[in-house]
C-alpha positions in Angstrom: 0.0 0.0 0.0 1.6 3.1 -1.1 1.6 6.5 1.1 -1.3 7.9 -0.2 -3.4 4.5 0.8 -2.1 4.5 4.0 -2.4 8.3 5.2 -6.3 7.2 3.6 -6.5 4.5 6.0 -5.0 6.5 8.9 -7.4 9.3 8.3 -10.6 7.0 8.8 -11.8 7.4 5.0 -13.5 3.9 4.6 -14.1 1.7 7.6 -13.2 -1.4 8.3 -16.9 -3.1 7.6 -15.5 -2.5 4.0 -13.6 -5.0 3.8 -16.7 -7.5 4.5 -17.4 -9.2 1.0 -19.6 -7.4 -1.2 -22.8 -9.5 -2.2 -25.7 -8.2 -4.2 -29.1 -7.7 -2.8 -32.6 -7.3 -4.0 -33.8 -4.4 -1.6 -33.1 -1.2 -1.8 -30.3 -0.4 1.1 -28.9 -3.7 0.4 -28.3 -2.7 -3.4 -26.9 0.7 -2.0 -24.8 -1.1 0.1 -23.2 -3.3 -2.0 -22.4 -0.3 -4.4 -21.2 2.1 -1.6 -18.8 -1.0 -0.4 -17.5 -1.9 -3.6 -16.8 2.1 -4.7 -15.1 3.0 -1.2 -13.1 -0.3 -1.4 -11.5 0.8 -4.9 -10.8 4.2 -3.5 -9.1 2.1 -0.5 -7.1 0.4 -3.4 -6.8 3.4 -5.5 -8.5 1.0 -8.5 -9.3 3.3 -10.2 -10.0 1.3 -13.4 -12.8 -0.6 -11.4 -14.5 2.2 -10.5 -13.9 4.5 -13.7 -15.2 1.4 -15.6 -18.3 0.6 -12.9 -19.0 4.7 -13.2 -19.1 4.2 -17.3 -22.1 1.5 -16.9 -24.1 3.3 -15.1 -23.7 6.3 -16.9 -23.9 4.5 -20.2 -27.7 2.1 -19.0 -28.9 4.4 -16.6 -29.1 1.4 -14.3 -31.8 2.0 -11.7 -32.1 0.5 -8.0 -35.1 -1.5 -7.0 -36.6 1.9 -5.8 -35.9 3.6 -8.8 -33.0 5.8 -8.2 -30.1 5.9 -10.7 -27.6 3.6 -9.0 -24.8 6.8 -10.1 -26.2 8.6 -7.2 -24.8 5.4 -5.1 -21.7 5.6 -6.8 -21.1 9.5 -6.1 -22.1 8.8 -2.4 -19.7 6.5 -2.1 -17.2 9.2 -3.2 -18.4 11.7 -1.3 -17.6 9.6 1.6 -14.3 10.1 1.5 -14.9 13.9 2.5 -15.4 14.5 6.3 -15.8 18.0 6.6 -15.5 17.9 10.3 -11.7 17.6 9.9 -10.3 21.7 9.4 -6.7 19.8 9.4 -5.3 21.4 6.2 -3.1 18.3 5.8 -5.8 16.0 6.0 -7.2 17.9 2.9 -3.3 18.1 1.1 -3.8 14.2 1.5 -6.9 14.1 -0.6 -5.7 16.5 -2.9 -2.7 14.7 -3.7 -4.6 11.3 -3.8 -7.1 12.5 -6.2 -4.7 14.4 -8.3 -3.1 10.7 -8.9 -6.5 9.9 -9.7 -6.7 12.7 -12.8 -2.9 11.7 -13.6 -4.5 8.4 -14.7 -7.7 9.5 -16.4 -7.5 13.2 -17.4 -11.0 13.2 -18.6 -12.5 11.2 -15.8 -16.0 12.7 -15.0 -16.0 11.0 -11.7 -12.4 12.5 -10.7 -13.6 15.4 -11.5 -16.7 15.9 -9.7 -14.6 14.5 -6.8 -11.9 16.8 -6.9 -14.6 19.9 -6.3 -16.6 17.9 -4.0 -13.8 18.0 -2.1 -13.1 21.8 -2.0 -17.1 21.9 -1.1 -16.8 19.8 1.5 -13.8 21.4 2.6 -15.5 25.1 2.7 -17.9 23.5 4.9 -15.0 22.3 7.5 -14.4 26.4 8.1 -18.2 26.9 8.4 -19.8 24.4 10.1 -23.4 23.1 10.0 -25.2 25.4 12.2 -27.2 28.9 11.2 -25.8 31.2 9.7 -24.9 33.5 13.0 -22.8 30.7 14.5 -20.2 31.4 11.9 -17.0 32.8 13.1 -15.9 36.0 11.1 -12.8 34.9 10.0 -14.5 31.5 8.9 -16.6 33.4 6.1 -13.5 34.0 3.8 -12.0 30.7 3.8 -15.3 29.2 2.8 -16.5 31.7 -0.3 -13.1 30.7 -1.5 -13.3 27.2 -1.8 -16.9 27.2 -2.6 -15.4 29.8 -5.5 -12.5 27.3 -6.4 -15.5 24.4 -6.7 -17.5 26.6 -9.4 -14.1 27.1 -11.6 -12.8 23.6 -11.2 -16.7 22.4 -12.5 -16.3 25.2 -15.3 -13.3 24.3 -16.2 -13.9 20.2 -16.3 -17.5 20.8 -18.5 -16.9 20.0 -21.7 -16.6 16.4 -20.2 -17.7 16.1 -16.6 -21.1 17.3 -17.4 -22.0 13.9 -19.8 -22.3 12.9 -16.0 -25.5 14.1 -14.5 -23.6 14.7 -11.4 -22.2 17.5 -12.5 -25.4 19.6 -12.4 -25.9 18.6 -9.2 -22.4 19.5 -7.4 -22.7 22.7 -9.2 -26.3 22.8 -7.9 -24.6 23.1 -4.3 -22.2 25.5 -5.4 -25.4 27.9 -6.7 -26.8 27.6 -3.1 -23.6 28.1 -1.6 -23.3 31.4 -3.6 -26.8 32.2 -3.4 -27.0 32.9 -7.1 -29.7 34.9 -8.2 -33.0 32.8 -9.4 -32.8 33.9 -13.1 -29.1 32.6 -12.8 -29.7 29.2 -11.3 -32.5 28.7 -13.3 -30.4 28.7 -16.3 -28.9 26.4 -14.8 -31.5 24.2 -14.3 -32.9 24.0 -17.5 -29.7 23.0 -19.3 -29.4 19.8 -16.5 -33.2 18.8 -16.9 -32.7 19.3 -20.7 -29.9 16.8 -20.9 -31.2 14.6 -18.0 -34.4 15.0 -17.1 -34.5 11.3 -15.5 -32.0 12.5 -13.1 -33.9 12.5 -9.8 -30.8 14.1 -7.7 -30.7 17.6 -9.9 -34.4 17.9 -8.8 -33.4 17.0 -5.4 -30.5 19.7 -5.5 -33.2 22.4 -6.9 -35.4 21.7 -3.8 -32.5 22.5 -1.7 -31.9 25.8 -3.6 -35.6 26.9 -2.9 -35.6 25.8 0.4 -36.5 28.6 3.3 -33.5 27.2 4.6 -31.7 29.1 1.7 -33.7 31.7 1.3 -36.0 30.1 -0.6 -40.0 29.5 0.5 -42.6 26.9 0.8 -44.4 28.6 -2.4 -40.7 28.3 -4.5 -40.8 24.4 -3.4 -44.3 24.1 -4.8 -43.8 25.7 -7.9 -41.1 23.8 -9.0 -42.5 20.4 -7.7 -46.0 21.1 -10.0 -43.5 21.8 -12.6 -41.1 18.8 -12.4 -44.3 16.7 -12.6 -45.3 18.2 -15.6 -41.7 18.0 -17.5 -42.0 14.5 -16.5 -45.4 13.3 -16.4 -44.8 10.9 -19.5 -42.7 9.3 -18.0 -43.5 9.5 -14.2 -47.3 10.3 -13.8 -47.4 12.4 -10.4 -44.6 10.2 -9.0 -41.9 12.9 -9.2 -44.2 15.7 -7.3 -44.4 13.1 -4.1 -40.4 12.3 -4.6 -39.8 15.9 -4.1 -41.7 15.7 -1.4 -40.6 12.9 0.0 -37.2 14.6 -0.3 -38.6 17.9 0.9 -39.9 16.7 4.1 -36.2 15.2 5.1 -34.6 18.3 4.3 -36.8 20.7 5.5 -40.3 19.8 6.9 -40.1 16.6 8.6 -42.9 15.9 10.4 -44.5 19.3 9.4 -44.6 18.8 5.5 -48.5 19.1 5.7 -48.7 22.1 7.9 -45.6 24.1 6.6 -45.3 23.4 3.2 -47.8 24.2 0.0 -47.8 21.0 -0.6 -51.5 19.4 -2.3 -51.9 16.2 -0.4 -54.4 15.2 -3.1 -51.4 15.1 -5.9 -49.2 13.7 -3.1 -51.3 10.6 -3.1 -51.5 10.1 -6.9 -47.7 10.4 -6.8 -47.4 7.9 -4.7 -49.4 5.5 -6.4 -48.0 6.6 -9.3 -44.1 5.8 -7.7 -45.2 2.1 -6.1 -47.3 1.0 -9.8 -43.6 1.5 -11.2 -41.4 0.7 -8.2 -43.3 -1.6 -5.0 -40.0 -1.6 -3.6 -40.7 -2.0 0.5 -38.2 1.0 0.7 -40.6 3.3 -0.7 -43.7 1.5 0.8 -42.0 2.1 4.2 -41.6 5.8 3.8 -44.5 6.9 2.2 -46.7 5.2 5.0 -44.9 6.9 7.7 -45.4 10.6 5.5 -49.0 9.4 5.7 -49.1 9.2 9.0 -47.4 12.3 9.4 -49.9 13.9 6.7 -53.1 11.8 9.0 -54.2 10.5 6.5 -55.5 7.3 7.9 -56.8 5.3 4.6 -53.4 6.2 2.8 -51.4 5.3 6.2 -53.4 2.1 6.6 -53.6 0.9 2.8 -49.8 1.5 2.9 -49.0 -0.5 6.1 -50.8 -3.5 4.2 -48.3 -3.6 2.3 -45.1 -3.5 4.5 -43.5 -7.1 4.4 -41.3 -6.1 7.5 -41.2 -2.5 9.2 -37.2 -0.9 8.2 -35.9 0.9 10.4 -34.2 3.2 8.5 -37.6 4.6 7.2 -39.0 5.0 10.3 -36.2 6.7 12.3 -37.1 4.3 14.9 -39.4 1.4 15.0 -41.6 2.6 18.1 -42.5 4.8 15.3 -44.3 2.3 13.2 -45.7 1.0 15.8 -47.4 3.8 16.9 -48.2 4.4 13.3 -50.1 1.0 12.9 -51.9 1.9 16.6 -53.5 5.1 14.7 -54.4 4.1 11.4 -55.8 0.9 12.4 -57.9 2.7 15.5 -61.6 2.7 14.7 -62.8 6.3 14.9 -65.4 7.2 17.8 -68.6 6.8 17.7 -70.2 10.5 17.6 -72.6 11.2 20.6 -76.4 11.6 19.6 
C-alpha cells in the first residue's frame, strides 16, 4: 500500500466493515450497500480502473435500483464519503488533494475524478463553516469558505466540456449555486440546461429543492412551484410520482414531520404520486416511507392501505421502529362513535 493509501487509511476514509465481501441484494439499502462497499473499497485500493469502468455503466444504462433511483447517485455517495468535513486539518485535505490528483494523472477526462476533486473543496469550505445557522459562523471563517466554494465553481467550469455527460455535474454545481446564493434567473439557467440533458435524473431535482428551500432563502411557495412543474416536464414518464419524490425529499430536508402544515404542498397530488411511484417501483423501501409521510400527513386510509403492504417495518424509514408502531396503533384505531 503506497503513502497515499495509507495516510487514507490513517485518516478514517473507509471503515473497516468495507472489507466484509460485497454481495448483491434485491432491496433497496442492500443494493446501496453493495455499491457504496464496492466504490469506497477501490478508492481504498486506489482501482481506479474498477471504478472508472463501474461509473461508465451506469452512466452508459442508466441502471436503476429497485426503488428507482439511478444507481450513479450510489456511486457518487460513495465518493463523497471520502470527505469528512469535520476535519479543518489542512493536511488532511493536502492528502486528498494529492490522492485525487493521482486519480486525474490516470484519467485526465474522468467525470468521476472530477466531480470528486470539487466535491472535495465543497466539502472542505464546509469544515471552516460548520453546519449550524448562519450567525454561529466565526468572522474569519466566512472567507475561507467563499473561496473554496469559488474554487469548486471554476474547477466544475473548467472540467465541463466532459464532466457534465455525468449528471452529477449539475448537481455539485447545484450546491455550489446555493452556496453562492446565485440569483434565481441565474440558477434557473442552470437548471434548465441539466433537466434538458437529463431530465430522468432525480438528484438535480433534489438539488433544486435545496436551492428553494427557506433554509436558503427560498420558501414553501418556491418548493411548490417547482414540484407542479417537475411533474409536468416528466409526467410521461412519471405520472405524479416525481411531485411526491420531491416531497418525500422535501420533508427530510426541510419539513419533517410538518410537511402538511408548513409546506404548500397538495396532499391530493401527493397521493397520486405515490401510487403513481409504487405501480412502477413496489419496492418496501418506498412502501415504508411513504406510509410513515401518511401518517405524518393523517391520512388514515393512505397510512393504513400502505402499512398492508409493508413485508417487514425498516428501520431506516421509520427513524425508529416505536414509530411504526405507533403508526399502525392510529391508522388501524376505529374512529369514535359521535354522541347523539
Amino acid at each position: 500500500m503506497n503513502a497515499i493509501n495509507k495516510q487514507l487509511c490513517y485518516l478514517c476514509l473507509v471503515c473497516s466493515s468495507l472489507l466484509a465481501p460485497v454481495t448483491a441484494s434485491a432491496d433497496e439499502l442492500g443494493e446501496r450497500r453493495a455499491i457504496y462497499d464496492t466504490v469506497t473499497r477501490d478508492l481504498q485500493n486506489a482501482d481506479f480502473a474498477h471504478l472508472e469502468a463501474l461509473a461508465e455503466q451506469y452512466r452508459a444504462n442508466q441502471e436503476r435500483s429497485p426503488s428507482g433511483v439511478w444507481k450513479l447517485s450510489a456511486l457518487d455517495a460513495g465518493v463523497r464519503s471520502m470527505f469528512d468535513p469535520a476535519i479543518r486539518d489542512p493536511a488532511y485535505w493536502a492528502y486528498l488533494d494529492d490522492y485525487i490528483g493521482d486519480w486525474l494523472k490516470q484519467y485526465p477526462k474522468s467525470p468521476t475524478a472530477h466531480l470528486a476533486r470539487a466535491s472535495m473543496l465543497i466539502h472542505q469550505a464546509w469544515s471552516y463553516r460548520g453546519t449550524g445557522p448562519t450567525e454561529s459562523v466565526k468572522e474569519e471563517d466566512w472567507q475561507p469558505f467563499n473561496e473554496h466554494i469559488e474554487r469548486a465553481r471554476v474547477a466544475l467550469e473548467q472540467s465541463k466540456q466532459f464532466a457534465a455527460r455525468d449528471p452529477q455535474w449539475y448537481v455539485t454545481m447545484a450546491v455550489v449555486a446555493k452556496s453562492q446564493y446565485w440569483p434565481d434567473e441565474r440558477f434557473k439557467e442552470m437548471l434548465d440546461e441539466a433537466l434538458t440533458r437529463y431530465p430522468d435524473y432525480y438528484p438535480i431535482y433534489y438539488a433544486a429543492v435545496d436551492y428553494y428551500s427557506p433554509k436558503w432563502n427560498g420558501s414553501a411557495d418556491a418548493i411548490e412551484r417547482f414540484a407542479m412543474d417537475a411533474m409536468q416536464r416528466t409526467r410521461d414518464s412519471e405520472g405524479s410520482g416525481l411531485y411526491a419524490r420531491l416531497y418525500w425529499h422535501a420533508a427530510q430536508i426541510q419539513f419533517d414531520d410538518r410537511l402538511t402544515k408548513d409546506s404548500r404542498i397538495n396532499w391530493t397530488v401527493m397521493k397520486k404520486g405515490i401510487d403513481d411511484v409504487l405501480e412502477r417501483y413496489p419496492d418496501q423501501w418506498n412502501i415504508n416511507n411513504f406510509a410513515r409521510i401518511s401518517c405524518s400527513a393523517e391520512d388514515k386510509s393512505k397510512a393504513h392501505e400502505l402499512l398492508q403492504r409493508i413485508d417487514s417495518p425498516i428501520e431506516q424509514a421509520w427513524g425508529d421502529l416505536d414509530e411504526h408502531s405507533r403508526c399502525q396503533r392510529w391508522a388501524t384505531a376505529a374512529e369514535p362513535v359521535a354522541a347523539r
